[in-house]
Backbone as a printed PyTorch tensor [residue, N CA C, xyz], in Angstrom:
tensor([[[ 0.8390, -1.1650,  0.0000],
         [ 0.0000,  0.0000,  0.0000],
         [ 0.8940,  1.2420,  0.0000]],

        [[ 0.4950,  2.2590, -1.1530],
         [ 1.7290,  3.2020, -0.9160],
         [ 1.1900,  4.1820,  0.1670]],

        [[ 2.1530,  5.2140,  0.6960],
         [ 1.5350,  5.8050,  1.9340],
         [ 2.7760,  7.1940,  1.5390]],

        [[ 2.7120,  8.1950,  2.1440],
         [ 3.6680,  9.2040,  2.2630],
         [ 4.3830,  9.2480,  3.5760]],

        [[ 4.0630,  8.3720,  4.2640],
         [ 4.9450,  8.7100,  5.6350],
         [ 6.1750,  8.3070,  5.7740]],

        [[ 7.1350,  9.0460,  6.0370],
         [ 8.6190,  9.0390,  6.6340],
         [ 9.3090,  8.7670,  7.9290]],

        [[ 8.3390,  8.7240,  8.6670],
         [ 8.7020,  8.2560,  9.6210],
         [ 9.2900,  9.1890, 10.7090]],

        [[ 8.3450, 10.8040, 10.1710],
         [ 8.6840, 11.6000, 11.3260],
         [ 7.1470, 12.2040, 11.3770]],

        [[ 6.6240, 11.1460, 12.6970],
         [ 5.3270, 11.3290, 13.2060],
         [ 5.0880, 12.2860, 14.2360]],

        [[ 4.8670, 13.7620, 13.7850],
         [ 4.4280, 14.3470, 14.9860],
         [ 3.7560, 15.5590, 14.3930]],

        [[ 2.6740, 15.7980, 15.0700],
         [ 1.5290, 16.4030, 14.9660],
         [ 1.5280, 18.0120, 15.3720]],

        [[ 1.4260, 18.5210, 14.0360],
         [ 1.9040, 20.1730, 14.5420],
         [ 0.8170, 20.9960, 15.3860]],

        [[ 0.7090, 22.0160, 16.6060],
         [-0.6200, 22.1310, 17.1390],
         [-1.4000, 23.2150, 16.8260]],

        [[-0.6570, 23.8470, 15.5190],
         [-1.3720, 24.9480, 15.1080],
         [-2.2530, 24.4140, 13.6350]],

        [[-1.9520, 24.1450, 12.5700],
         [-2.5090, 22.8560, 11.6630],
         [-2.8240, 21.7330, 11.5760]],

        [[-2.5920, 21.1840, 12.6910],
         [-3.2170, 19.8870, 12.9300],
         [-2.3590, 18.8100, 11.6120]],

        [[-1.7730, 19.4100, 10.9670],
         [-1.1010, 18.0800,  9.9920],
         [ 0.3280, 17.6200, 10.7340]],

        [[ 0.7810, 16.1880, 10.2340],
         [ 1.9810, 15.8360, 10.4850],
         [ 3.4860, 16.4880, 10.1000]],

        [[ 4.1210, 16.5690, 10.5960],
         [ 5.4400, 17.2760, 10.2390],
         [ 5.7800, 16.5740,  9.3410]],

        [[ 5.7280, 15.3600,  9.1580],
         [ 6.6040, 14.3390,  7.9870],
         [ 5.3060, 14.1140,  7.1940]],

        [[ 4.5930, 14.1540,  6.5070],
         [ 3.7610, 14.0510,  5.7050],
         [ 2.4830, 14.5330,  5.1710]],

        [[ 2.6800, 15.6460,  6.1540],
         [ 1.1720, 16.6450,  6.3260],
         [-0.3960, 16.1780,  5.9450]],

        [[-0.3700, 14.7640,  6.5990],
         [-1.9640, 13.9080,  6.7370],
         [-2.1780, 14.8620,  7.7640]],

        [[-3.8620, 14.5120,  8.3120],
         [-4.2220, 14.7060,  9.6350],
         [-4.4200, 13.6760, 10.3900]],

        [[-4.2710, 13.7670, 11.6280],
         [-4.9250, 12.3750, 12.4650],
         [-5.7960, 11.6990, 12.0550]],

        [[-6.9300, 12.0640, 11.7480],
         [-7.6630, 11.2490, 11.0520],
         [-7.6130, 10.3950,  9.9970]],

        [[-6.6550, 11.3340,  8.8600],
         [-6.3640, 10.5010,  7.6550],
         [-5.4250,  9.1920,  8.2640]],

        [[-4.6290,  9.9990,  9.1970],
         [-3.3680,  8.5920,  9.1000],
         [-4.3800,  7.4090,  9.7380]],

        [[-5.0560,  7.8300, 10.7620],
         [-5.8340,  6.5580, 11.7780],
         [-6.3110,  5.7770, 10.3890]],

        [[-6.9720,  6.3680,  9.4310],
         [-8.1680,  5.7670,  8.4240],
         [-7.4820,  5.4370,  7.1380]],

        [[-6.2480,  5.0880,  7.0360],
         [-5.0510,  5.2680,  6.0650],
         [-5.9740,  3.7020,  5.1270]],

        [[-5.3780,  2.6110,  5.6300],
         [-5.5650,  1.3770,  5.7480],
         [-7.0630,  1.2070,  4.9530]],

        [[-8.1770,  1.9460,  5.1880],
         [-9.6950,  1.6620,  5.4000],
         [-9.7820,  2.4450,  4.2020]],

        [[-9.0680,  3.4140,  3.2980],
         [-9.1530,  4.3990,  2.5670],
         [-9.0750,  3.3510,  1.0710]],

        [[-9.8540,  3.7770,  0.2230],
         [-9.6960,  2.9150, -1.5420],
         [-8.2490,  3.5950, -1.9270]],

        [[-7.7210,  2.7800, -3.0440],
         [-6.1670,  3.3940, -3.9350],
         [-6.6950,  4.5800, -4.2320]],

        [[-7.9230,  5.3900, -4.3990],
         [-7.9260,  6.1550, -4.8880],
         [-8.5710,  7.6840, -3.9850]],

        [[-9.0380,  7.3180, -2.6970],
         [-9.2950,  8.2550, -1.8550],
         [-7.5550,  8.7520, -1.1530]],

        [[-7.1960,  7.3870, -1.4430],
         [-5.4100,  7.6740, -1.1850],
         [-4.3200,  8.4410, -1.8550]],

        [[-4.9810,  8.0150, -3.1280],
         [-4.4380,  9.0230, -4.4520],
         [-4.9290, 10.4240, -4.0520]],

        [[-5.8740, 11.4350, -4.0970],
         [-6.6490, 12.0920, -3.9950],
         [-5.9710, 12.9960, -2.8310]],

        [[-5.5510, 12.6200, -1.5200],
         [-4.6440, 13.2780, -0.7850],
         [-3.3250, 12.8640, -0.7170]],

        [[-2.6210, 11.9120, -1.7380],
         [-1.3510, 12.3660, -1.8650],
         [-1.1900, 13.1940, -3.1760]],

        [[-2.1700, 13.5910, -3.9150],
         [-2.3110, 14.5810, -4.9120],
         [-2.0380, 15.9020, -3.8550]],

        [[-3.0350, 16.2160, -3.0580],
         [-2.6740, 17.2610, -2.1030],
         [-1.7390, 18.0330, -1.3200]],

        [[-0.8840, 16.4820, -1.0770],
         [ 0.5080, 16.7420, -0.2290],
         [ 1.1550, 17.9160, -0.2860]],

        [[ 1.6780, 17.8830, -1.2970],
         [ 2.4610, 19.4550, -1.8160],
         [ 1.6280, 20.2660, -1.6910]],

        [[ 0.5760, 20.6390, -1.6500],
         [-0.0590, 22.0550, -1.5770],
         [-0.1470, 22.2940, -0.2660]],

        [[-0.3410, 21.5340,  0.6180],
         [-0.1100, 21.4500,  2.3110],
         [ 1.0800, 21.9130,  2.7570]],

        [[ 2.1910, 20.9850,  1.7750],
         [ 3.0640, 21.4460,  2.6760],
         [ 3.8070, 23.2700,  2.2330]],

        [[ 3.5010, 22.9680,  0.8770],
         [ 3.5040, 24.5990,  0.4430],
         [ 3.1640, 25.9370,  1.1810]],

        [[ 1.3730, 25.3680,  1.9530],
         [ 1.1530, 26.4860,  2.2400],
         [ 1.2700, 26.5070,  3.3020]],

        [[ 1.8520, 25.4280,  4.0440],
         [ 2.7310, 25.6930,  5.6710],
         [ 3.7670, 26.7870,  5.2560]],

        [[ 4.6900, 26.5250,  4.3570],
         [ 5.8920, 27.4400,  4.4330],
         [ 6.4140, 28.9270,  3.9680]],

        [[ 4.5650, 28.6720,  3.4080],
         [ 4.0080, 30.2560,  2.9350],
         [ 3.6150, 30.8120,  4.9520]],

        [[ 2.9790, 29.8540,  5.1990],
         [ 2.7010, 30.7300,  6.6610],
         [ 3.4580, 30.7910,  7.3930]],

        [[ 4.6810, 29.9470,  7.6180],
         [ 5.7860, 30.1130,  8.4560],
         [ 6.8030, 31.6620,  7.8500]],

        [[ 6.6010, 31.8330,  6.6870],
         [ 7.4090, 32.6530,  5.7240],
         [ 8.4240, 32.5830,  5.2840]],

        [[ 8.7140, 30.7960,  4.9490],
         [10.0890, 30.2730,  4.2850],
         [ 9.0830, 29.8390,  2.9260]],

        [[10.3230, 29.4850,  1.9470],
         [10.1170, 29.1170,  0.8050],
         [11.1410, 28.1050,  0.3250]],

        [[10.6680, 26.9040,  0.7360],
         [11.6450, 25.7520, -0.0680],
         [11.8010, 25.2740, -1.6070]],

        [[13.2140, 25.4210, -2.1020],
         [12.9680, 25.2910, -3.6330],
         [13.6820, 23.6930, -3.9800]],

        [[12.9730, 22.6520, -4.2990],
         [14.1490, 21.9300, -4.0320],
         [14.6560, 21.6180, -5.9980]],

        [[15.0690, 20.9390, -5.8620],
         [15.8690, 20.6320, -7.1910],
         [15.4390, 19.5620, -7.7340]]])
């Protein structure tokens, strides 16, 4: 099952998403129970999450 997590589980308390993969609690609890394609659907998302964390923190990561 593919998944986005890295294995740095911790829960930020102002967004509520994960530091290593920016799910929410909920998604990760319901990961498993989710179709390939409700799964697809928020790892389509990923990047825009984590984007607009670093728009609100006021960094900008460019990677290569």
């Amino acid at each position: 099952m593919e998944t986005p997590c890295i294995n740095i589980c911790s829960l930020d308390p102002v967004d509520g998403l994960c530091d290593g993969c920016y799910r929410t609690i909920e998604e990760i609890m319901a990961w498993s129970g989710y179709s390939s394609q409700q799964r697809r659907r928020i790892m389509d998302d990923l990047p825009q999450r984590s984007a607009a964390r670093d728009t609100m923190s006021g960094e900008e990561t460019v990677c290569a």
